[in-house]
Kinemage of the C-alpha trace (Angstrom):
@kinemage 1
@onewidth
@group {chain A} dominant
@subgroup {mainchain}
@vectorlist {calphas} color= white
{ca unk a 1} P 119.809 97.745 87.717
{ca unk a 2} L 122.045 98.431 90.484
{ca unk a 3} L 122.112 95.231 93.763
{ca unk a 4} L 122.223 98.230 96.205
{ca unk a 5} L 118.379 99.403 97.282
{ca unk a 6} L 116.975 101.072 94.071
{ca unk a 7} L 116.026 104.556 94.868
{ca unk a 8} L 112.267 105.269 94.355
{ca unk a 9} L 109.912 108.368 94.512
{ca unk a 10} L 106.026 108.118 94.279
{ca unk a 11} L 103.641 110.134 92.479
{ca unk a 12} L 100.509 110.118 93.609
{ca unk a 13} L 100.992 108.769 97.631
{ca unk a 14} L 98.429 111.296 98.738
{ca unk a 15} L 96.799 111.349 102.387
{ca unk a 16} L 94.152 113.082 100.684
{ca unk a 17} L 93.201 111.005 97.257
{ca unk a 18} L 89.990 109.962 95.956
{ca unk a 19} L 91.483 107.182 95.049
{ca unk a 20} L 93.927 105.033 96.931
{ca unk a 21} L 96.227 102.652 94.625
{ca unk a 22} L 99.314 104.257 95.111
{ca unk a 23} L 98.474 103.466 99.299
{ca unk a 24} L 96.972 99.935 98.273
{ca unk a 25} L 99.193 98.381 95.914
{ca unk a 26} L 102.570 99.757 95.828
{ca unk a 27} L 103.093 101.224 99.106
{ca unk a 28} L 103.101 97.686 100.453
{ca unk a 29} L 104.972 95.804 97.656
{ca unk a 30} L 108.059 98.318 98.404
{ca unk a 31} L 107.405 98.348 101.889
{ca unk a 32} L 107.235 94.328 102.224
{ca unk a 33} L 110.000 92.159 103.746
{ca unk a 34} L 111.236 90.561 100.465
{ca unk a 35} L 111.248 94.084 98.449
{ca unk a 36} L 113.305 95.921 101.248
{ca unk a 37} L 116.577 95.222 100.059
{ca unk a 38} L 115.670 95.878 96.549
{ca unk a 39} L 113.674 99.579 96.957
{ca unk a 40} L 114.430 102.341 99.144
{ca unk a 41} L 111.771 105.396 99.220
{ca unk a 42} L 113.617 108.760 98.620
{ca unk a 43} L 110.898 110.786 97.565
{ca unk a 44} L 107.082 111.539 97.164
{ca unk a 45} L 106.061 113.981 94.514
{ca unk a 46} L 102.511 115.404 94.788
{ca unk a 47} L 100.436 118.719 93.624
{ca unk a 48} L 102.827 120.894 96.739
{ca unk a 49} L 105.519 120.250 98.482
{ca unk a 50} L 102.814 120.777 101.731
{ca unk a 51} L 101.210 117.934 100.085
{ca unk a 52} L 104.023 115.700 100.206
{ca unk a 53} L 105.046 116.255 103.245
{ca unk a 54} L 101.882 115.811 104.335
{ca unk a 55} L 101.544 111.808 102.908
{ca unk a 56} L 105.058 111.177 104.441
{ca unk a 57} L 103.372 112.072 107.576
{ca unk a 58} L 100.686 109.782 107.078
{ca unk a 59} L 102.270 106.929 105.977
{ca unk a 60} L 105.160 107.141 108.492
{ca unk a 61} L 107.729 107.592 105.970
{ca unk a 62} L 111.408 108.885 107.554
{ca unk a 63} L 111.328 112.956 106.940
{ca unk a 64} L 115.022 112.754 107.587
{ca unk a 65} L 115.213 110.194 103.996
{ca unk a 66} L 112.373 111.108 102.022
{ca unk a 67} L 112.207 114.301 100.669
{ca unk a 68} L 109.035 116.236 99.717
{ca unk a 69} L 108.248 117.767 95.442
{ca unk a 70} L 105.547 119.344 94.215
{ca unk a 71} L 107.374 119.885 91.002
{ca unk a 72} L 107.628 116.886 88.820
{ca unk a 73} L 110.900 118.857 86.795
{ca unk a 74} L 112.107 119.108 90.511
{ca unk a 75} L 111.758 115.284 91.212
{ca unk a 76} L 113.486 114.380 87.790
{ca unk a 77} L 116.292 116.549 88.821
{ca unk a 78} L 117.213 114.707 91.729
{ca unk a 79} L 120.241 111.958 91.268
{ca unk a 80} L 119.186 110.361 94.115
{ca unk a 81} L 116.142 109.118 92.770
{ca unk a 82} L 116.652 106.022 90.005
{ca unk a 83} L 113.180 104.966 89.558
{ca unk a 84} L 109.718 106.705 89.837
{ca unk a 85} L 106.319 105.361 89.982
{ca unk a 86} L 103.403 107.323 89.049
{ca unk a 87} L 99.840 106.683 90.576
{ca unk a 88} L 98.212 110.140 89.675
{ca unk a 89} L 94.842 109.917 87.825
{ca unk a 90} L 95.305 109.220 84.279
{ca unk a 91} L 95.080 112.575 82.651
{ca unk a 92} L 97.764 113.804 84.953
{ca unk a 93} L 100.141 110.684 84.126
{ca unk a 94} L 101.616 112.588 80.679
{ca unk a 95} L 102.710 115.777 82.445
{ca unk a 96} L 104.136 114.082 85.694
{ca unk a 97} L 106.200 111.401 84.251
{ca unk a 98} L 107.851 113.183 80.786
{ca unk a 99} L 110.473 115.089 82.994
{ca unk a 100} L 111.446 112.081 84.253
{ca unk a 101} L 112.031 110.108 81.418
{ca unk a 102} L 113.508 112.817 79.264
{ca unk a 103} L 116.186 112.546 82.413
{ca unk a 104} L 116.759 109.200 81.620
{ca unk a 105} L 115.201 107.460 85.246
{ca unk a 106} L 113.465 104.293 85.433
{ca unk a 107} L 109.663 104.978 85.289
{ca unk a 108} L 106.882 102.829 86.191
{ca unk a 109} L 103.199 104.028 85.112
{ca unk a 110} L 100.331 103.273 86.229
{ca unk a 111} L 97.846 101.716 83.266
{ca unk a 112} L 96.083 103.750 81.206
{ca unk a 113} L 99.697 105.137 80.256
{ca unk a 114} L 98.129 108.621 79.409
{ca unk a 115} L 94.698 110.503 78.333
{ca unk a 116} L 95.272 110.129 74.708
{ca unk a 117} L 97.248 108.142 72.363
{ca unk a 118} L 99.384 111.189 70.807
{ca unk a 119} L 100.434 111.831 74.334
{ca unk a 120} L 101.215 107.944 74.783
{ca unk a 121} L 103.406 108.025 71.407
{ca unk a 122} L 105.227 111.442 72.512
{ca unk a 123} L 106.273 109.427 75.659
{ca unk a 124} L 107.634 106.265 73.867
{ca unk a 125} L 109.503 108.632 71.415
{ca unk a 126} L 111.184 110.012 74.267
{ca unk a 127} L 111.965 107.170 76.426
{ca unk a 128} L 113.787 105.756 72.773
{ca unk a 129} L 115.709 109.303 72.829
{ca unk a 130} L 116.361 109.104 76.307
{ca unk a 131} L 117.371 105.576 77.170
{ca unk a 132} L 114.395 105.278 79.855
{ca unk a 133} L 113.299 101.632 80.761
{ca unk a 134} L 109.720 102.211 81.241
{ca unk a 135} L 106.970 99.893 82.302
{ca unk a 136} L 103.529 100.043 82.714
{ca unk a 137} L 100.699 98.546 85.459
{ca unk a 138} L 99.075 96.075 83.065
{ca unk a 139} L 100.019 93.338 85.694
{ca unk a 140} L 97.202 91.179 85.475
{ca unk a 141} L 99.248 89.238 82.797
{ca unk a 142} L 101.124 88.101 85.843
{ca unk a 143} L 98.974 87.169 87.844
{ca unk a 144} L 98.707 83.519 88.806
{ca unk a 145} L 94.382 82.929 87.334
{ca unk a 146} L 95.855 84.555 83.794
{ca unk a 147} L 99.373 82.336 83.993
{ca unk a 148} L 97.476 79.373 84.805
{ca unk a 149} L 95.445 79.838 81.883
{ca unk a 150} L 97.728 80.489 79.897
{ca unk a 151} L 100.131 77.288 80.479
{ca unk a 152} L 97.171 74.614 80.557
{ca unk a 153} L 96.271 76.091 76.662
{ca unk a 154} L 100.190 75.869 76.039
{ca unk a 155} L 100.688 72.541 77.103
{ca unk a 156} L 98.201 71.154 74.455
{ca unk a 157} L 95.218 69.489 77.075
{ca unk a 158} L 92.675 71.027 74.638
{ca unk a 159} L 94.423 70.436 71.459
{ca unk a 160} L 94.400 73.892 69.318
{ca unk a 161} L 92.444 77.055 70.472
{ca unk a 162} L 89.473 77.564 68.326
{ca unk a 163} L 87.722 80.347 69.717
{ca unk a 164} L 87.629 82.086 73.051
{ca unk a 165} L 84.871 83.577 74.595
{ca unk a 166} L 85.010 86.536 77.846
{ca unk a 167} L 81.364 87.994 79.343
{ca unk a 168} L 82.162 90.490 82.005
{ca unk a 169} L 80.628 92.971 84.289
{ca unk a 170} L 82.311 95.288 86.092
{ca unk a 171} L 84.424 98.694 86.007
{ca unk a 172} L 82.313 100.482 88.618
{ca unk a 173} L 79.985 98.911 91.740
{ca unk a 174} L 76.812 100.355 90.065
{ca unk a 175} L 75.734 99.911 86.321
{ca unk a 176} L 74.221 103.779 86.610
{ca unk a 177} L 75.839 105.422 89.663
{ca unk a 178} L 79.096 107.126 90.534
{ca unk a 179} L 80.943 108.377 93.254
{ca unk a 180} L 81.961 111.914 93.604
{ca unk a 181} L 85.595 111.446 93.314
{ca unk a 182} L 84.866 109.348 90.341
{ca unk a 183} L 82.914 111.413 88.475
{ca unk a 184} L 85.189 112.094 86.138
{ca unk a 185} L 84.641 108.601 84.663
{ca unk a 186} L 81.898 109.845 82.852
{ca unk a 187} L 84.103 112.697 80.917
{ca unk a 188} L 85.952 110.501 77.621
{ca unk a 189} L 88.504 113.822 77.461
{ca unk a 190} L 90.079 112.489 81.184
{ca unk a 191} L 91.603 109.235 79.516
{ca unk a 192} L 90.628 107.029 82.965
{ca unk a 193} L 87.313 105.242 82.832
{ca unk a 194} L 85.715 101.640 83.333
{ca unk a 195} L 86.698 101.407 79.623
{ca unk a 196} L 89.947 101.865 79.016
{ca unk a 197} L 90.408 100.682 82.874
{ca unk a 198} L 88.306 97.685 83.606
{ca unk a 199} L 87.941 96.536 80.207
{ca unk a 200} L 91.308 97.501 79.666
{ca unk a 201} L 93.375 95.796 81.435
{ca unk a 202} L 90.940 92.388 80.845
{ca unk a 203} L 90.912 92.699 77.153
{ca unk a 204} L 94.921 92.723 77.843
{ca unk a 205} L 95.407 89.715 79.943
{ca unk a 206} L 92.692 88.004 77.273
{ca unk a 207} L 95.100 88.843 74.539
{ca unk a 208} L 98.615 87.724 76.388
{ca unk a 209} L 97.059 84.320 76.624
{ca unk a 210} L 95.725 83.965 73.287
{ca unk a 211} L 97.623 86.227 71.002
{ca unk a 212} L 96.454 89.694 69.730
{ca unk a 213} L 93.823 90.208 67.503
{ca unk a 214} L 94.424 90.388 63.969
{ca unk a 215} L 93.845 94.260 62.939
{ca unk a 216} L 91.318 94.487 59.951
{ca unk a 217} L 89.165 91.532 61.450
{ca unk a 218} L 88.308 93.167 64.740
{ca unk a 219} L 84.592 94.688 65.169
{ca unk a 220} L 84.047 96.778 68.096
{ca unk a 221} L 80.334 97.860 68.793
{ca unk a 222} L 80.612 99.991 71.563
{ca unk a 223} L 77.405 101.857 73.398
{ca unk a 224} L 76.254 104.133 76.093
{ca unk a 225} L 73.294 102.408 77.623
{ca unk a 226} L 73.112 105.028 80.163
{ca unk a 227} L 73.822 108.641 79.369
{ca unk a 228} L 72.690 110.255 82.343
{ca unk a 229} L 74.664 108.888 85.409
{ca unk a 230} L 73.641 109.846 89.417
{ca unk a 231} L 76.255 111.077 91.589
{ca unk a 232} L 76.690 109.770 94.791
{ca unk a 233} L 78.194 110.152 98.212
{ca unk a 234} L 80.147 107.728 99.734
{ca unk a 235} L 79.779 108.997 103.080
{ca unk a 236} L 76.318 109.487 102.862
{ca unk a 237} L 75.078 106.745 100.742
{ca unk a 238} L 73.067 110.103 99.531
{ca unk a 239} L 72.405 111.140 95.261
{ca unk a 240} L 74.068 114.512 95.234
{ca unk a 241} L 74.411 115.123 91.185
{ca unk a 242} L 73.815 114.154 88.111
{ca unk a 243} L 76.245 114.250 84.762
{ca unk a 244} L 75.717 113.313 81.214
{ca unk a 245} L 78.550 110.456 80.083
{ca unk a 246} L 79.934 110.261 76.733
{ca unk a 247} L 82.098 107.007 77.976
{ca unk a 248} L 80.533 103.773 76.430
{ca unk a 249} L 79.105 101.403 79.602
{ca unk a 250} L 78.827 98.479 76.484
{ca unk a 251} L 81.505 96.739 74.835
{ca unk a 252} L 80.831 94.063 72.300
{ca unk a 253} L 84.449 92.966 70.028
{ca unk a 254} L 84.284 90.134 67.924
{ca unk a 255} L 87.588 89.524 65.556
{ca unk a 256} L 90.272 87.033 64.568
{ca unk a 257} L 92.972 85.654 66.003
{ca unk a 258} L 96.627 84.637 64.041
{ca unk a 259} L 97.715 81.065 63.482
{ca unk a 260} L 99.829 79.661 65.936
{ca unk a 261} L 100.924 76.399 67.439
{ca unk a 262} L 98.300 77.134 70.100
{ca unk a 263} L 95.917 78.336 67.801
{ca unk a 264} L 93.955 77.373 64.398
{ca unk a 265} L 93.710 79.874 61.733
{ca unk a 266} L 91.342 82.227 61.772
{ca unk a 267} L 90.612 81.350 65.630
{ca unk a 268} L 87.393 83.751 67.170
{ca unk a 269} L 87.636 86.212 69.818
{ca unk a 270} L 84.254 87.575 71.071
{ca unk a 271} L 84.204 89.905 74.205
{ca unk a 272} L 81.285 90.962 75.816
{ca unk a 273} L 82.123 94.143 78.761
{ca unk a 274} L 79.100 96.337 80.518
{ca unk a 275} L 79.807 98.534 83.497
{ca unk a 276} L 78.292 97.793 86.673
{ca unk a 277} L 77.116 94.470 88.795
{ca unk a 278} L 75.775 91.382 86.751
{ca unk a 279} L 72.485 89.514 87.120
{ca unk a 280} L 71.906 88.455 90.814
{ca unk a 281} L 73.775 84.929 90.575
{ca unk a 282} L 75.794 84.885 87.601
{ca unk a 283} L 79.252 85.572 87.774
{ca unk a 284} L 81.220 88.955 87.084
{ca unk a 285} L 83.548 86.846 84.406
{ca unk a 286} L 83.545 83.824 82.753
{ca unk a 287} L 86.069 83.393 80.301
{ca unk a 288} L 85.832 80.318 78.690
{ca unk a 289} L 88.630 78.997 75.545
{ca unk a 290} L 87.499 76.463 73.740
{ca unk a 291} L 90.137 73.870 71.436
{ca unk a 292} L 89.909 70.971 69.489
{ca unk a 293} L 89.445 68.260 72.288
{ca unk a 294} L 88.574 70.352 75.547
{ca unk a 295} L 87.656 73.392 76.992
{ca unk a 296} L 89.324 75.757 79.350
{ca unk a 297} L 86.528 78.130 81.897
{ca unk a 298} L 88.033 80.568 84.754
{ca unk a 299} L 84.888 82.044 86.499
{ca unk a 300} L 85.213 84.620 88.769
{ca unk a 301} L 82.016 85.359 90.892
{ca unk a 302} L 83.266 88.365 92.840
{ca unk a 303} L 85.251 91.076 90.067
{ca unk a 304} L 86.849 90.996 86.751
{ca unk a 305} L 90.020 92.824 88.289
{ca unk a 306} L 92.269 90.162 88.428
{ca unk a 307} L 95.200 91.742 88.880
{ca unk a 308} L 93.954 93.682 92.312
{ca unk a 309} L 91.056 92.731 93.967
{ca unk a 310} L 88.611 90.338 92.488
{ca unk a 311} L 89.238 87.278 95.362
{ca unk a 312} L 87.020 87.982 97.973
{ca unk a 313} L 85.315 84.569 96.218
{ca unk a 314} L 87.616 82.348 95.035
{ca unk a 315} L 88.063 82.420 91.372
{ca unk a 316} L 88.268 78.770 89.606
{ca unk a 317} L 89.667 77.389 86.274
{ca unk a 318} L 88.462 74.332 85.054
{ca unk a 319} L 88.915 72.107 82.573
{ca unk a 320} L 86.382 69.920 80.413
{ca unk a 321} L 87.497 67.081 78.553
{ca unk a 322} L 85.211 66.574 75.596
{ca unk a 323} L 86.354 62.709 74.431
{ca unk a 324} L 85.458 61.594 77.913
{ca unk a 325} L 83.128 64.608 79.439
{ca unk a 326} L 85.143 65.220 82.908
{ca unk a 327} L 85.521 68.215 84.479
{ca unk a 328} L 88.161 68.750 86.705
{ca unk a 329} L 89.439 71.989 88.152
{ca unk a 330} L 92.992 73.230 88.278
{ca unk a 331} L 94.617 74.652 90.639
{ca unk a 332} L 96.335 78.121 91.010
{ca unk a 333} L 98.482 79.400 93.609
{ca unk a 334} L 99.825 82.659 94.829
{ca unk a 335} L 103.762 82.601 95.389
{ca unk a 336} L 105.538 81.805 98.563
{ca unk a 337} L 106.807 86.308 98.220
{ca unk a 338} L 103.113 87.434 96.864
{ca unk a 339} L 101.496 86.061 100.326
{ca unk a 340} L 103.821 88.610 101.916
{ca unk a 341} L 101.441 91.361 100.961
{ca unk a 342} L 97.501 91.884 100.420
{ca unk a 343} L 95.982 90.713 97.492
{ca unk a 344} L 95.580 93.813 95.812
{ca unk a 345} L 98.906 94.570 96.059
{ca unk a 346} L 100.371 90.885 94.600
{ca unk a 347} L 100.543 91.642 91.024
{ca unk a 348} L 102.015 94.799 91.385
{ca unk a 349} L 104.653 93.376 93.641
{ca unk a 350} L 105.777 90.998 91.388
{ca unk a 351} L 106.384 93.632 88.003
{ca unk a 352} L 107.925 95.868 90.482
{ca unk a 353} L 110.651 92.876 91.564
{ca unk a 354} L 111.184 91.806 87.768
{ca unk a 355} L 111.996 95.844 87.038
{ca unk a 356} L 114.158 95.929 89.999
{ca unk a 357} L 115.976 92.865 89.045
{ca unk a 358} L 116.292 93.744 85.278
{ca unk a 359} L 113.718 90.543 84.585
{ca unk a 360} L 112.332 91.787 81.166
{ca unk a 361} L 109.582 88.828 81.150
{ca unk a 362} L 108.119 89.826 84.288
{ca unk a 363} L 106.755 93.410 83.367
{ca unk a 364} L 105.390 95.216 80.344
{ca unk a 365} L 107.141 97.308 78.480
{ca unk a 366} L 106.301 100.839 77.316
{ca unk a 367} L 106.270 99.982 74.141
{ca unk a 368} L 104.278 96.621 74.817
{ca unk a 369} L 101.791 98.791 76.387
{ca unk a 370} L 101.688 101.561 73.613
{ca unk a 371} L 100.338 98.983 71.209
{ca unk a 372} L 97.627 98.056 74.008
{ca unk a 373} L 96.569 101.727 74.116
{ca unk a 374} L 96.701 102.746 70.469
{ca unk a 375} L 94.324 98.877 69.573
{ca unk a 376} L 91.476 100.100 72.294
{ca unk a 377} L 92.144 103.887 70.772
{ca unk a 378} L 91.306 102.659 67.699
{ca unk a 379} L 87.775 101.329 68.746
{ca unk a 380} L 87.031 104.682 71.074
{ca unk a 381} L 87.774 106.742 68.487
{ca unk a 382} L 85.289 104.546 65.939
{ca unk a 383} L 82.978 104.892 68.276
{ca unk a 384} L 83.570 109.256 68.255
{ca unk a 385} L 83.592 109.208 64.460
{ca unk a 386} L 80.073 107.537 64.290
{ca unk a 387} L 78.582 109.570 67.304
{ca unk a 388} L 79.491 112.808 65.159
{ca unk a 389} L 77.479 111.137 62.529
């Protein structure tokens, strides 16, 4: 891409959403020192113009520079916009970003990629037409824990991975409540839930480190423990609802691994993902790989989202020698340019820099992502088929 500021618009920068990622995450990763002479805001596109020019109030954006849609056709129409970021919730992600990359612009979207996977295959289809570079927000791959992990099993301390093992709790703050705005995580149709989100984007940073699972061998038992979720108010703290889910709250995979120089044949995954907070003093991940002569264990007491916000407890990966028993943790580090911004924001910073400076290695790729979204399609829509049985 061009060394002269890259022209962005926003989807989704809302002084009004539910939800707040577009505000959390990539507001301040374009905004930050280091990304200023790399990204230039031109535009917000929201549901109105009145909208957008409402968030460019909020966020102190220039009026006189950024210019306000509430038509994405409108946005893609613009030349002076190069790259465009959606942050809308999931089931709006399809019909926002198409224009866009049937024009040819740079796209970054947000992870899910879309509510289903026809819609996810229409867009790669027309991004190959097109010409688009398109990435998408699975950034937890990059994020320091997952590298870490993934060079200390590279570099051969535990010989060859036999197995790897991930128990996880997380997805939502409550294992039977949800909040207003996020009600919607109860409806399968919307595309966004603690599923295809939380378990999502761990299942993916599982699988960059130890390769993808072999199709055929995997077994997905999924499970709604709790059909009949309460509705509550954040403000009030107060029950205001109820709704009946049809989103699974259990995820149990077990499958097989390929042969590599990292990893024996036939090599077991085993996943186990439930929504909500874990036993009082366990942690909300451990994912432990185990190899011929050691084991690997990152443990993360306070969140499985380790590409955003699960550090308000330090995470830790350690190491266990088995010829000699010794533990001994290893450390991790942020980057020198990720301290620039919050934590939550630190992943997302660093895919945005690597699509800004044309790094292919340092975000994932549309099509990268479409194979991510049609594997956990595969075991949602198992799940469907034996429901209607």
């Amino acid at each position: 891409m061009a060394a002269t500021p890259i022209r962005t618009a926003l989807i989704g920068l809302s002084s009004s959403a539910i939800t707040n990622w577009a505000s959390k995450a990539h507001l301040p990763a374009l905004q930050s020192p280091s990304a200023r002479d790399l990204f230039e805001i031109t535009a917000l596109c929201n549901s109105s113009v009145a909208a957008a020019e409402s968030a460019i109030r909020t966020y102190q954006l220039d009026p006189a520079t950024v210019r306000a849609y509430g038509s994405p056709d409108d946005l893609a129409a613009d030349p002076a916009v190069d790259l465009v970021i959606c942050n809308t919730r999931v089931d709006k992600h399809y019909e926002t970003v198409l224009p866009s990359i049937r024009a040819g612009k740079t796209v970054y979207i947000e992870w899910p990629i879309a509510s289903s996977v026809a819609q996810v295959e229409e867009l790669l289809a027309v991004a190959r037409e097109s010409g688009s570079t398109v990435a998408v927000g699975l950034q937890g791959r990059f994020a320091p824990l997952v590298q870490t992990v993934r060079e200390v099993l590279q570099s051969g301390r535990i010989g060859r991975l036999l197995s790897t093992e991930v128990r996880a709790f997380g997805g939502t703050k409550d294992r039977e409540i949800l909040p207003v705005g996020l009600k919607y995580f109860a409806d399968r149709s919307v595309g966004g839930n603690p599923i295809t989100i939380g378990f999502g984007h761990l299942i993916d940073q599982v699988q960059y480190v130890v390769g993808n699972v072999i199709p055929g061998t995997d077994h997905a038992h999924l499970q709604v423990q709790r059909p009949d979720v309460r509705i509550r108010d954040p403000q009030t703290e107060e029950i205001v609802g109820q709704t009946r889910s049809n989103v699974p709250d259990l995820v149990s995979l077990h499958g097989s691994l390929p042969e590599s120089a990292h990893s024996v044949r036939g090599a077991s995954l085993v996943a186990y993902y439930a929504r909500g907070q874990p036993h009082p003093g366990d942690p909300a991940l451990t994912w432990t790989l185990t190899g011929e002569i050691g084991t690997i264990r990152l443990t993360s007491r306070s969140g499985t989202v380790l590409q955003a916000d699960g550090y308000a407890e330090a995470p830790t990966i350690v190491v266990h020698d088995h010829a000699t028993d010794a533990v001994e943790e290893i450390p991790w580090l942020w980057s020198e340019t990720q301290t620039t911004v919050p934590v939550v924001a630190r992943s997302v910073y660093s895919c945005l820099v690597s699509l800004a400076k044309g790094q292919e290695d340092g975000y994932v790729s549309l099509e990268d992502a479409a194979g991510r979204a049609q594997q956990i399609g595969r075991w949602l829509d198992a799940f469907a088929a034996a429901e209607e049985q």
